[in-house]
PyMOL Python script that loads the backbone (N, CA, C, O; Angstrom):
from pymol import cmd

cmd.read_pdbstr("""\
ATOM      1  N   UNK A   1     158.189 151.859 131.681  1.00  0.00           N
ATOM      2  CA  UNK A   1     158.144 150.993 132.836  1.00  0.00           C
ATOM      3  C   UNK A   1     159.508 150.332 133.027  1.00  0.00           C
ATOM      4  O   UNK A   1     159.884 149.803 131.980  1.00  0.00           O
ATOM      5  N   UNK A   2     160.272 150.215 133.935  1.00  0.00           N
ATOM      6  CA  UNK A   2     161.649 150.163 134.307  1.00  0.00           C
ATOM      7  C   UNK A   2     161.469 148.490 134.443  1.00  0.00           C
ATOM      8  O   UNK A   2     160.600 148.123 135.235  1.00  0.00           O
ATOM      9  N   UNK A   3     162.291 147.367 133.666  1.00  0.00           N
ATOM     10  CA  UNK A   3     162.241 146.359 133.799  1.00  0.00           C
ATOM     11  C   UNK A   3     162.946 146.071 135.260  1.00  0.00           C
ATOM     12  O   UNK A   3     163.906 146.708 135.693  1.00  0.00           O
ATOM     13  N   UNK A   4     162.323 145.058 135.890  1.00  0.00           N
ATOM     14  CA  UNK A   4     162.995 144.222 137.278  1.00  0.00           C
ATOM     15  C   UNK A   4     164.283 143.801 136.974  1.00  0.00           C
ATOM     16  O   UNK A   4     164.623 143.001 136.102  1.00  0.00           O
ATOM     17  N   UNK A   5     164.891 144.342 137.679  1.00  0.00           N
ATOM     18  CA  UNK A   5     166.384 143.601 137.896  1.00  0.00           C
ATOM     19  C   UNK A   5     166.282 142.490 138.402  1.00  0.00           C
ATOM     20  O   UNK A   5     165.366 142.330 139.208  1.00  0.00           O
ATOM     21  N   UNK A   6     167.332 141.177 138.048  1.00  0.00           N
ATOM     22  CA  UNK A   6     167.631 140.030 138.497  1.00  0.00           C
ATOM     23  C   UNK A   6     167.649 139.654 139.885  1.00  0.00           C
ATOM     24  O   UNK A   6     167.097 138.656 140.347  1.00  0.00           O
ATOM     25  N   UNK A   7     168.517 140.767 140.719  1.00  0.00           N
ATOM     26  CA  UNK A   7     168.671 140.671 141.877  1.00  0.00           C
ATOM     27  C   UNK A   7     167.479 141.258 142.450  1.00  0.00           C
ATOM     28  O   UNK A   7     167.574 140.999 143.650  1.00  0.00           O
ATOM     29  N   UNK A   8     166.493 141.854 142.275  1.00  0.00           N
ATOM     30  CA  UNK A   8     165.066 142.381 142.657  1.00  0.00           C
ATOM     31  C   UNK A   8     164.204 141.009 142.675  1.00  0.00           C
ATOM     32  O   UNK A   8     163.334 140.802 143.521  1.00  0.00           O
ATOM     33  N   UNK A   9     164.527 140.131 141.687  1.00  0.00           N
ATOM     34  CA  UNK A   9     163.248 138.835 141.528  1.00  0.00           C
ATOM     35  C   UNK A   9     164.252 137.672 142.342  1.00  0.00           C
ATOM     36  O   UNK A   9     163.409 136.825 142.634  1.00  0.00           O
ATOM     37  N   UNK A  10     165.077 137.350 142.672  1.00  0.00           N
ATOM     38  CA  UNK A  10     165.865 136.441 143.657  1.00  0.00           C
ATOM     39  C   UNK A  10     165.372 136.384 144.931  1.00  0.00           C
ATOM     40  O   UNK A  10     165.287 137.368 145.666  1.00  0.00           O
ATOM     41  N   UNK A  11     164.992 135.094 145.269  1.00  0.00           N
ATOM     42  CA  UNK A  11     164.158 135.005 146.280  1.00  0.00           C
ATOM     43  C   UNK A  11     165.183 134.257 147.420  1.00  0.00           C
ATOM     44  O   UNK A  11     164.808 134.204 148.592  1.00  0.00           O
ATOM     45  N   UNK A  12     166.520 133.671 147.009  1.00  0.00           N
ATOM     46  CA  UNK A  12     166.803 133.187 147.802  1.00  0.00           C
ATOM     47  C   UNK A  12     166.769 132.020 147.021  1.00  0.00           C
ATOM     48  O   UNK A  12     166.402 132.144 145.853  1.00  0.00           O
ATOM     49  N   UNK A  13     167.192 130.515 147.593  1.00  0.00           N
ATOM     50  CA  UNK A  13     166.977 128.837 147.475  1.00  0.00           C
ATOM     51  C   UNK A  13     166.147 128.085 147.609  1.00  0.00           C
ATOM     52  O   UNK A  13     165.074 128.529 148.018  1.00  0.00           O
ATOM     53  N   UNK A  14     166.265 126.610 147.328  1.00  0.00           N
ATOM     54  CA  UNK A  14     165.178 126.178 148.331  1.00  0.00           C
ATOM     55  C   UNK A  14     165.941 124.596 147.958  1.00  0.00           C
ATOM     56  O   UNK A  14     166.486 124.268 146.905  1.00  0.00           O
ATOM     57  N   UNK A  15     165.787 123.929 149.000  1.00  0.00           N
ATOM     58  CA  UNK A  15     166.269 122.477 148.558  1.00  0.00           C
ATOM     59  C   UNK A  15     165.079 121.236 148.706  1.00  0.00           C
ATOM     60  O   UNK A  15     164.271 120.870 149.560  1.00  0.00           O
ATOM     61  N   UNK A  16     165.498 120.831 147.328  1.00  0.00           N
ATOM     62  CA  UNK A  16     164.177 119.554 146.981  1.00  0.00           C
ATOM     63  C   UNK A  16     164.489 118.420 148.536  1.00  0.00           C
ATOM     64  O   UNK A  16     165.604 118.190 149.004  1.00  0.00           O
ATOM     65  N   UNK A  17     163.210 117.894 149.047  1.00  0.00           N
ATOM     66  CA  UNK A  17     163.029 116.987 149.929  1.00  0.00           C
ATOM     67  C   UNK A  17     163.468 115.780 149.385  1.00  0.00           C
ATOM     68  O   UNK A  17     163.898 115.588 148.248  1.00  0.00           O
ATOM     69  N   UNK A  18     163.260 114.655 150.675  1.00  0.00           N
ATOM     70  CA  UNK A  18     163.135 113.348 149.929  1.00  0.00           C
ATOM     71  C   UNK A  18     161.920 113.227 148.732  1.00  0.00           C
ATOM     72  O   UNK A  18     161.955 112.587 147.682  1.00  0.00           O
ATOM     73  N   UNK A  19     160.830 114.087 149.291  1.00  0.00           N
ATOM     74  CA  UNK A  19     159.537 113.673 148.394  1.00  0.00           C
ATOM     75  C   UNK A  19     159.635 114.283 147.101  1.00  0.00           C
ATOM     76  O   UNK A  19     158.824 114.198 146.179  1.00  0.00           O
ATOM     77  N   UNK A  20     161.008 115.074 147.148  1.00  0.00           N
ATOM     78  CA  UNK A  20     160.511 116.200 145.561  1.00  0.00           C
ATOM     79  C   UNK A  20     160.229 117.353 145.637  1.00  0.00           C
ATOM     80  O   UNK A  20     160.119 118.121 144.682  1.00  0.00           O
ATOM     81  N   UNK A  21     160.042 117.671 147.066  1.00  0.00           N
ATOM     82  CA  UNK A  21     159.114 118.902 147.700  1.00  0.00           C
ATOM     83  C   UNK A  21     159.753 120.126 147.642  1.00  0.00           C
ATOM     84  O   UNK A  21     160.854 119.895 148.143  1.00  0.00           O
ATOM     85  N   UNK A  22     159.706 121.539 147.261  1.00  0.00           N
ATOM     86  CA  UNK A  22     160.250 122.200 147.371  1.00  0.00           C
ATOM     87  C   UNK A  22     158.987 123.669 148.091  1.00  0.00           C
ATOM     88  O   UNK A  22     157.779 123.905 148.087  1.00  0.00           O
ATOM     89  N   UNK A  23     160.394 124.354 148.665  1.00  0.00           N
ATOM     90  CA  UNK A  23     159.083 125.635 149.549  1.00  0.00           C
ATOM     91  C   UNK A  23     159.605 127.343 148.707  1.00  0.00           C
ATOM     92  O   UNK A  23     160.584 128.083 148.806  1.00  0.00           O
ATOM     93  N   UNK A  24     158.738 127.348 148.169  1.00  0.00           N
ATOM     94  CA  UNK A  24     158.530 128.866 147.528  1.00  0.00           C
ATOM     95  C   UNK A  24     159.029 129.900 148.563  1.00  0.00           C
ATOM     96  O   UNK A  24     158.230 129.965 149.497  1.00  0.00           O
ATOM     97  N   UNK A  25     159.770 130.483 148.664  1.00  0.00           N
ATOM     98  CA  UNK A  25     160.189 131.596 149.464  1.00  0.00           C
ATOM     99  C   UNK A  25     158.688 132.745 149.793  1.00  0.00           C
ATOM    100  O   UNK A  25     158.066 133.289 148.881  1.00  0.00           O
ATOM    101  N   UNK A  26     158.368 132.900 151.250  1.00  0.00           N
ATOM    102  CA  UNK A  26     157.368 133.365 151.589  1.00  0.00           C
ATOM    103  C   UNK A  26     157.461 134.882 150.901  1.00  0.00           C
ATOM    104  O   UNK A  26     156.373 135.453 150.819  1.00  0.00           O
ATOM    105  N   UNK A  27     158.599 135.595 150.405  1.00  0.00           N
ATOM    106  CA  UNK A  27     158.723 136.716 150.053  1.00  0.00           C
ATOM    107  C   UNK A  27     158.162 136.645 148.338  1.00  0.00           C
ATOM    108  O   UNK A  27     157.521 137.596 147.890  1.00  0.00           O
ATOM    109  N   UNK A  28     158.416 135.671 147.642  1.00  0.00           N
ATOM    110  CA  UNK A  28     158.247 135.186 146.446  1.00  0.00           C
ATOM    111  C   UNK A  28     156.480 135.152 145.980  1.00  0.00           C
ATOM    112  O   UNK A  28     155.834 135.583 145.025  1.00  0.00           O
ATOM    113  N   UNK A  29     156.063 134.135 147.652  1.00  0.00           N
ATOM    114  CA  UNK A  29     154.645 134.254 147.252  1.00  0.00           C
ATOM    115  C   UNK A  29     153.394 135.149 147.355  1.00  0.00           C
ATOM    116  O   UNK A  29     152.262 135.198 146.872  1.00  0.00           O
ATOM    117  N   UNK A  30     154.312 135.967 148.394  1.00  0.00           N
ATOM    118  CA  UNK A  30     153.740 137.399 148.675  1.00  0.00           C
ATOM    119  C   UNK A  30     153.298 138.123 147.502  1.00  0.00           C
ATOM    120  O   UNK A  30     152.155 138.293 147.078  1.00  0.00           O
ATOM    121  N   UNK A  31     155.101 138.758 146.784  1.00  0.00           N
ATOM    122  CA  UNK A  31     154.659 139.218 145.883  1.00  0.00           C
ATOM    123  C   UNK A  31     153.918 138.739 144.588  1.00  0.00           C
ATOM    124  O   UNK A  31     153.240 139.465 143.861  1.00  0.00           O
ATOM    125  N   UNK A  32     154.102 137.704 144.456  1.00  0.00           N
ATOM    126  CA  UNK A  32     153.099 137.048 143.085  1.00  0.00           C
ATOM    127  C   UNK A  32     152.184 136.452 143.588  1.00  0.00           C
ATOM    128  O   UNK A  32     151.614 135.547 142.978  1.00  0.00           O
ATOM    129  N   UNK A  33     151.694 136.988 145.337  1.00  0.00           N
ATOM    130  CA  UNK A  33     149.764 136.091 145.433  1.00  0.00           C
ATOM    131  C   UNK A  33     149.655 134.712 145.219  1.00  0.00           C
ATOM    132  O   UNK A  33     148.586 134.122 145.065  1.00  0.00           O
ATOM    133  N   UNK A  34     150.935 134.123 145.211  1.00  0.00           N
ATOM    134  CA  UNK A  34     150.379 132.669 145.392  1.00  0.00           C
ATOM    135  C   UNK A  34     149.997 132.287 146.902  1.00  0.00           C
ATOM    136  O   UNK A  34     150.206 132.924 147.935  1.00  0.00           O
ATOM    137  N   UNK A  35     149.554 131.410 146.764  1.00  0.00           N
ATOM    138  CA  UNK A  35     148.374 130.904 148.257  1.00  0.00           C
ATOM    139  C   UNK A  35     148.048 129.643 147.729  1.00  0.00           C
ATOM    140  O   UNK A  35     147.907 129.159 146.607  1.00  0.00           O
ATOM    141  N   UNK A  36     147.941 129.101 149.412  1.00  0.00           N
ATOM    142  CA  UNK A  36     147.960 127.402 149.248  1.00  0.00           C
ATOM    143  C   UNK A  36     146.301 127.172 148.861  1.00  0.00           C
ATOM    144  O   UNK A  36     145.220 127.591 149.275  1.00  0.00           O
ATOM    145  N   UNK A  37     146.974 125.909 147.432  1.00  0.00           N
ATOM    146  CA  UNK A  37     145.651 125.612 147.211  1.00  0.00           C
ATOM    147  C   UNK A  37     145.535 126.682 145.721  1.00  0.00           C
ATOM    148  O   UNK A  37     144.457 126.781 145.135  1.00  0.00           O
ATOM    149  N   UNK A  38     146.606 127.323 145.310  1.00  0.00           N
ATOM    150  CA  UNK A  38     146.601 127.510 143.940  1.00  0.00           C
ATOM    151  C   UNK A  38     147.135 126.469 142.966  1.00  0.00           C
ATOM    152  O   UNK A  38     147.723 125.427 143.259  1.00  0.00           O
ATOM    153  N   UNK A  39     146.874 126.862 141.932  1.00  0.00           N
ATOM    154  CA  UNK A  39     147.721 125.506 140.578  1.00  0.00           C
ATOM    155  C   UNK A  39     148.482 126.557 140.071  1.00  0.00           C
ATOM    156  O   UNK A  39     147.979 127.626 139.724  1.00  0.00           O
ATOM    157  N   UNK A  40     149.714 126.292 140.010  1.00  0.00           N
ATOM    158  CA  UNK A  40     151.327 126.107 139.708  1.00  0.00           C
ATOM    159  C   UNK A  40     151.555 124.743 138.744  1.00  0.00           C
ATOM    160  O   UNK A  40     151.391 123.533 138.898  1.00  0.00           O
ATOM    161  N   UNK A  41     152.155 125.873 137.364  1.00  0.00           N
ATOM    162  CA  UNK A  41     152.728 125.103 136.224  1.00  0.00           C
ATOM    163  C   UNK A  41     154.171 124.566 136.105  1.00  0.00           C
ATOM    164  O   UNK A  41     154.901 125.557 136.122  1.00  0.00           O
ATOM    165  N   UNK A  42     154.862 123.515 135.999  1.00  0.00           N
ATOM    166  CA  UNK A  42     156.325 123.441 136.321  1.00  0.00           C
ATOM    167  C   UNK A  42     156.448 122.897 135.027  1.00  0.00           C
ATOM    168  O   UNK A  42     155.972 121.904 134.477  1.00  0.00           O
ATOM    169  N   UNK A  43     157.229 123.828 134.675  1.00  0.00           N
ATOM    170  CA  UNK A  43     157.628 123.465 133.221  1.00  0.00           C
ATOM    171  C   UNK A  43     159.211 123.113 133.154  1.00  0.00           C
ATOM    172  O   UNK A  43     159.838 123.762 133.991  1.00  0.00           O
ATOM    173  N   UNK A  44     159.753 122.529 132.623  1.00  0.00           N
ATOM    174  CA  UNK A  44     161.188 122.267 132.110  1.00  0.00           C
ATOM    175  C   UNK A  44     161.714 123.291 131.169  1.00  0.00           C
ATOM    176  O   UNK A  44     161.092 123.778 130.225  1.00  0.00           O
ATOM    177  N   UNK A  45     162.605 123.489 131.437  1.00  0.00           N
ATOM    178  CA  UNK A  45     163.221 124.664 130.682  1.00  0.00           C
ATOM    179  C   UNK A  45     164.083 123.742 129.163  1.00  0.00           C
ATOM    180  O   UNK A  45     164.956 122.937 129.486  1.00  0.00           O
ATOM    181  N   UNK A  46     163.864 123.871 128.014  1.00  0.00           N
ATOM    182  CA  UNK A  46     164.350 123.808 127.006  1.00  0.00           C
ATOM    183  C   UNK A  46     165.679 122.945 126.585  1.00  0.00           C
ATOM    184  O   UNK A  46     165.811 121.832 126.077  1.00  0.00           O
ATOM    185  N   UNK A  47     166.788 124.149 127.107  1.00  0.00           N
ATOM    186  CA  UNK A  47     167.991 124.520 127.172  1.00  0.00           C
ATOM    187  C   UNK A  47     168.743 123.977 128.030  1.00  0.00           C
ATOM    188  O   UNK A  47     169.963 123.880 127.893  1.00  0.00           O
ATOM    189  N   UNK A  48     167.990 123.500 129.165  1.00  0.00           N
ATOM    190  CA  UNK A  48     169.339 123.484 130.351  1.00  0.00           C
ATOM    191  C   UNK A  48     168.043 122.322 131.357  1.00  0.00           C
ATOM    192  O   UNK A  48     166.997 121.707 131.150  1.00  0.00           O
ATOM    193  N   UNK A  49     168.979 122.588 132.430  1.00  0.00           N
ATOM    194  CA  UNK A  49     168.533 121.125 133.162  1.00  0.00           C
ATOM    195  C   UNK A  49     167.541 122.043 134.512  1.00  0.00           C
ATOM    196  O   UNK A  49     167.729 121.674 135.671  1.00  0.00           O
ATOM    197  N   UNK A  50     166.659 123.055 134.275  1.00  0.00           N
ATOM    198  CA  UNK A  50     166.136 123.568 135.542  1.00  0.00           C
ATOM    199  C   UNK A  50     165.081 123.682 135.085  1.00  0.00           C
ATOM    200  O   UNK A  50     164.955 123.747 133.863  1.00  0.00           O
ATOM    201  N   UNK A  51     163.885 123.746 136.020  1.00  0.00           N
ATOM    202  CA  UNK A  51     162.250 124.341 135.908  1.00  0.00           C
ATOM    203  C   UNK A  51     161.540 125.590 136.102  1.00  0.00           C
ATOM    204  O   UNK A  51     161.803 126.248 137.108  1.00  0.00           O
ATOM    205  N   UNK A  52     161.004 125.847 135.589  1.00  0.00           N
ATOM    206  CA  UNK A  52     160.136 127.615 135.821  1.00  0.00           C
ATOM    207  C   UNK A  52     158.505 126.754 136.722  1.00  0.00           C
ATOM    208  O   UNK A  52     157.870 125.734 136.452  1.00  0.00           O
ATOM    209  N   UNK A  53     158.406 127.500 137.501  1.00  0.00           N
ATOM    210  CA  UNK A  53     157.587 127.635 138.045  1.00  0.00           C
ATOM    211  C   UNK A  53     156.115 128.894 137.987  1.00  0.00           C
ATOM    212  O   UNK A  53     156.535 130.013 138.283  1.00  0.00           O
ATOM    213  N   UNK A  54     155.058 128.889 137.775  1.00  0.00           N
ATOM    214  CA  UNK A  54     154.523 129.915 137.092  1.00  0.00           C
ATOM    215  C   UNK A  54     152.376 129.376 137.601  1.00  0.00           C
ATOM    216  O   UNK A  54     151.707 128.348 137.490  1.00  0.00           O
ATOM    217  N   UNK A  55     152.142 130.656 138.076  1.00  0.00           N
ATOM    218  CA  UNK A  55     150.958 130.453 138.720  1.00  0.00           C
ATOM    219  C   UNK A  55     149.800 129.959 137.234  1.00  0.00           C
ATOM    220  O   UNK A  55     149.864 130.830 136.367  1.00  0.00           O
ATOM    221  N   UNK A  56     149.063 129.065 136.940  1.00  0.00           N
ATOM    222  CA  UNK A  56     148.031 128.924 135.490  1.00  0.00           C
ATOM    223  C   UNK A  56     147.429 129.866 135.560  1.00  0.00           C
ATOM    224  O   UNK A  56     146.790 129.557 134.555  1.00  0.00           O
ATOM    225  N   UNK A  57     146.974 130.868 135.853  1.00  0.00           N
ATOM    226  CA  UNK A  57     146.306 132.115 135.902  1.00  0.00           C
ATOM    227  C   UNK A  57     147.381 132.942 135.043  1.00  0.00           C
ATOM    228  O   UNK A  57     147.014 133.065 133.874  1.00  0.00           O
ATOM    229  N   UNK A  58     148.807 133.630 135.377  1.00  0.00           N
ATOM    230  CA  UNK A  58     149.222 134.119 134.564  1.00  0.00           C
ATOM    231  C   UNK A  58     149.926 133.704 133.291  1.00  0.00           C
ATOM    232  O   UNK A  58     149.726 134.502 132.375  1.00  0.00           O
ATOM    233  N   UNK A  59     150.558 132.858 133.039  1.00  0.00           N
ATOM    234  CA  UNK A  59     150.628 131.836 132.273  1.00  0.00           C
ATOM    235  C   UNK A  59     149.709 131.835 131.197  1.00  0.00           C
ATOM    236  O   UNK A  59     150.187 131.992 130.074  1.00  0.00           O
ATOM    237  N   UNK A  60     147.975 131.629 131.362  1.00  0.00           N
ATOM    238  CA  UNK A  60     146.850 132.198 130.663  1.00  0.00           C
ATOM    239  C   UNK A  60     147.139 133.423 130.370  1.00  0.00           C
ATOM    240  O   UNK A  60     147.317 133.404 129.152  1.00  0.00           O
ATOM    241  N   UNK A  61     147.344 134.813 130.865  1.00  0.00           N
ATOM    242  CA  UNK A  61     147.040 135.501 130.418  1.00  0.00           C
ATOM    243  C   UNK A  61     148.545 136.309 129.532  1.00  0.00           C
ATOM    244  O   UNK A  61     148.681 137.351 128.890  1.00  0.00           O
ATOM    245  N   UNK A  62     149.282 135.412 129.849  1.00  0.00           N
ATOM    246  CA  UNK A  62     150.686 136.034 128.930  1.00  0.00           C
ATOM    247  C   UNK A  62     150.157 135.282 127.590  1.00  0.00           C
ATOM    248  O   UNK A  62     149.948 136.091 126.686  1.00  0.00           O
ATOM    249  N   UNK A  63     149.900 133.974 127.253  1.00  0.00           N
ATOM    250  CA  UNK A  63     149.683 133.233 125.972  1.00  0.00           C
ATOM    251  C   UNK A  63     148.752 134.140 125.546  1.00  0.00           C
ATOM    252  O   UNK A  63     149.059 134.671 124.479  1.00  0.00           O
ATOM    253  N   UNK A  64     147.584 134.539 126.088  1.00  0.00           N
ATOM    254  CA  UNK A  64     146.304 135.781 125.570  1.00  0.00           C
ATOM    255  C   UNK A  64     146.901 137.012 125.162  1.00  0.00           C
ATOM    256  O   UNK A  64     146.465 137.849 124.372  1.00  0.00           O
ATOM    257  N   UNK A  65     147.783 137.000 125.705  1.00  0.00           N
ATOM    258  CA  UNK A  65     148.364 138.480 125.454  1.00  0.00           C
ATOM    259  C   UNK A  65     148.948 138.370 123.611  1.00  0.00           C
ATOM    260  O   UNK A  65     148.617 139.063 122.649  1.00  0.00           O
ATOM    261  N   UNK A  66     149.855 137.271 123.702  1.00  0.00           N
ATOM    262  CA  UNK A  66     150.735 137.094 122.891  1.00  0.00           C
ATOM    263  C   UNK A  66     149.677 136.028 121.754  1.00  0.00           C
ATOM    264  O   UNK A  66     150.288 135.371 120.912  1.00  0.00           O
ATOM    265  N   UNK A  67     148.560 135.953 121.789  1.00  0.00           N
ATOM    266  CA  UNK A  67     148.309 135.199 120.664  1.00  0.00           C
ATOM    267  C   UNK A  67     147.335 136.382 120.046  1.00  0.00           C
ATOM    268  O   UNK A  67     147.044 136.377 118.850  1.00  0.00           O
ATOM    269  N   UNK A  68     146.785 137.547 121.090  1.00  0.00           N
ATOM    270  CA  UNK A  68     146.485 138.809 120.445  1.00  0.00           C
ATOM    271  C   UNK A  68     147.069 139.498 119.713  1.00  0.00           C
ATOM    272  O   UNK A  68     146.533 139.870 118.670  1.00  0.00           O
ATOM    273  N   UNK A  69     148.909 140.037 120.195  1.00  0.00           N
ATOM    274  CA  UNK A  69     149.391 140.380 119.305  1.00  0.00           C
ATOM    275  C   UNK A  69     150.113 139.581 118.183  1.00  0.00           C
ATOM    276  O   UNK A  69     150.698 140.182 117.282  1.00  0.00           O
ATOM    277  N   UNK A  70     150.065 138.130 118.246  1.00  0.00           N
ATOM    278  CA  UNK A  70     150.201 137.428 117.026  1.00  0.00           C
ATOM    279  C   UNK A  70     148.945 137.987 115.470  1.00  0.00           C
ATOM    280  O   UNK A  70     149.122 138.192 114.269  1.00  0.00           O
ATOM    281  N   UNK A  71     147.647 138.040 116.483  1.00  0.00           N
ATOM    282  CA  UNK A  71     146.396 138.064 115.483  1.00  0.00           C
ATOM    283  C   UNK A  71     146.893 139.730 115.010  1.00  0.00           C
ATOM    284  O   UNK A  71     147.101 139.976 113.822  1.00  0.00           O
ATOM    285  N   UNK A  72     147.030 140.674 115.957  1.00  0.00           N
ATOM    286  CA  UNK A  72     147.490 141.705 115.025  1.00  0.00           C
ATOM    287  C   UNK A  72     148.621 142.130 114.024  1.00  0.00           C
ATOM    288  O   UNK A  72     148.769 142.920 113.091  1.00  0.00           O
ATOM    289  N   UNK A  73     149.250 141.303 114.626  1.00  0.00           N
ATOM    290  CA  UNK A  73     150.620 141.110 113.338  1.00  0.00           C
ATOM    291  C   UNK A  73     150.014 140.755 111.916  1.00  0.00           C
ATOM    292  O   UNK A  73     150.169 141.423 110.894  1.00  0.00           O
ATOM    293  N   UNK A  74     149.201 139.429 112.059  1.00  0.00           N
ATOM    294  CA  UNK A  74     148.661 138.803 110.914  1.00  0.00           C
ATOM    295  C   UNK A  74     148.015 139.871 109.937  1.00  0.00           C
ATOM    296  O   UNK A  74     148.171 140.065 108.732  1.00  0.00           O
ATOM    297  N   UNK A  75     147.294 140.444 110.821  1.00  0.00           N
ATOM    298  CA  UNK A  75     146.406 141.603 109.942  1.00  0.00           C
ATOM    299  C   UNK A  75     146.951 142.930 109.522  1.00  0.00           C
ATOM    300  O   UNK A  75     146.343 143.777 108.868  1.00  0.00           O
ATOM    301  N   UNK A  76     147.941 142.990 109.891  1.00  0.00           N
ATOM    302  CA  UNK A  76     148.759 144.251 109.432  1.00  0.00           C
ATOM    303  C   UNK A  76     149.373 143.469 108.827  1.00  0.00           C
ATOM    304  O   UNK A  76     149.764 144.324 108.033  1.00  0.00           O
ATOM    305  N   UNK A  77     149.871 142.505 108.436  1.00  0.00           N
ATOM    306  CA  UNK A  77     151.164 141.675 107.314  1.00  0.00           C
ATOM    307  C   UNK A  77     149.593 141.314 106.402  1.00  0.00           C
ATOM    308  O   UNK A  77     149.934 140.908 105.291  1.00  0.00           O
ATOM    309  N   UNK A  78     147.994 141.335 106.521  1.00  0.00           N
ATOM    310  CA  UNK A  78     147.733 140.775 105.018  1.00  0.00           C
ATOM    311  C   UNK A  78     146.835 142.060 104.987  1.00  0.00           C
ATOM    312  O   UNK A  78     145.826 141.646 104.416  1.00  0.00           O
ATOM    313  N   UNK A  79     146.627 143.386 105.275  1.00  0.00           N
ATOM    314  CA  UNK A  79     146.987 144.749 104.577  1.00  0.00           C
ATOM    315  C   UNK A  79     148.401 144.992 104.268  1.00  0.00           C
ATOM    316  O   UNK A  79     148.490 146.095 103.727  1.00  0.00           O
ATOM    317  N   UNK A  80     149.002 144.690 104.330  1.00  0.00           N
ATOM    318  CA  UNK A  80     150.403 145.058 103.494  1.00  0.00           C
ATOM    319  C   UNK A  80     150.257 144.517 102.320  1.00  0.00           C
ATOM    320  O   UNK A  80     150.429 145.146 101.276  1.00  0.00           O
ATOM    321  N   UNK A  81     149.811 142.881 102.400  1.00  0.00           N
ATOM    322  CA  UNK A  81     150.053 142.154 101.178  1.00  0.00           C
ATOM    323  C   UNK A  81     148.327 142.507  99.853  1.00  0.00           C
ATOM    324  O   UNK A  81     148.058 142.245  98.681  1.00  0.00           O
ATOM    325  N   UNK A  82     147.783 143.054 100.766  1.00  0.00           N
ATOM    326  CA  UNK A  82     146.494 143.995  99.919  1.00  0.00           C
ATOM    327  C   UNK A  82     147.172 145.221  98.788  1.00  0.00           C
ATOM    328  O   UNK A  82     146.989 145.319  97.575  1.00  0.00           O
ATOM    329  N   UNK A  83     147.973 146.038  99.675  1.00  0.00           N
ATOM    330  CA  UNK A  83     148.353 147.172  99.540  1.00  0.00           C
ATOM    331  C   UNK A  83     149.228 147.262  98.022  1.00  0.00           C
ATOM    332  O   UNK A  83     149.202 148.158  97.178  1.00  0.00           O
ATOM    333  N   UNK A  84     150.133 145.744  98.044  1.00  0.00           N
ATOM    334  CA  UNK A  84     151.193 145.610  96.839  1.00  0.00           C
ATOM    335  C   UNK A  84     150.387 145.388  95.695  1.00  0.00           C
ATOM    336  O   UNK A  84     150.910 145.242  94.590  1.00  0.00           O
TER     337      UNK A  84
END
""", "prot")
cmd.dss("prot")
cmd.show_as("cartoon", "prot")
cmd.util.cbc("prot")
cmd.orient("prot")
């Protein structure tokens, strides 16, 4: 599966209002199905001074993804430690 290029997921800008407000690029919400009246996670990024934006629906299902293959890691690292 051919990862998305940078310039493929660039939606363009958007500038915060007086209220804080910012508008999702209609091309942006197209392709990721957001629609008014969904919940959107705004998280702070770590590292640096910007926010990710991210629908709670997928968000759920990346942590599911990744705490599945956490649980299979576990179990292949304690058959290994069976095995010694």
């Amino acid at each position: 599966m051919k990862q998305p290029s940078l310039e493929e997921n660039f939606f363009g800008s958007a500038t915060v209002g007086e209220r804080g407000q910012i508008v999702i690029p209609a091309e942006a919400r197209k392709r990721y199905n957001i629609n008014p009246g969904d919940k959107v996670l705004v998280l702070g990024h770590p590292n640096a001074s910007g926010v990710w934006v991210c629908k709670i629906d997928a968000m759920r299902e990346v942590f599911s993804t990744m705490l599945s293959e956490i649980e299979k890691l576990e179990s292949k690292m304690a058959e290994s430690a069976e095995e010694e």
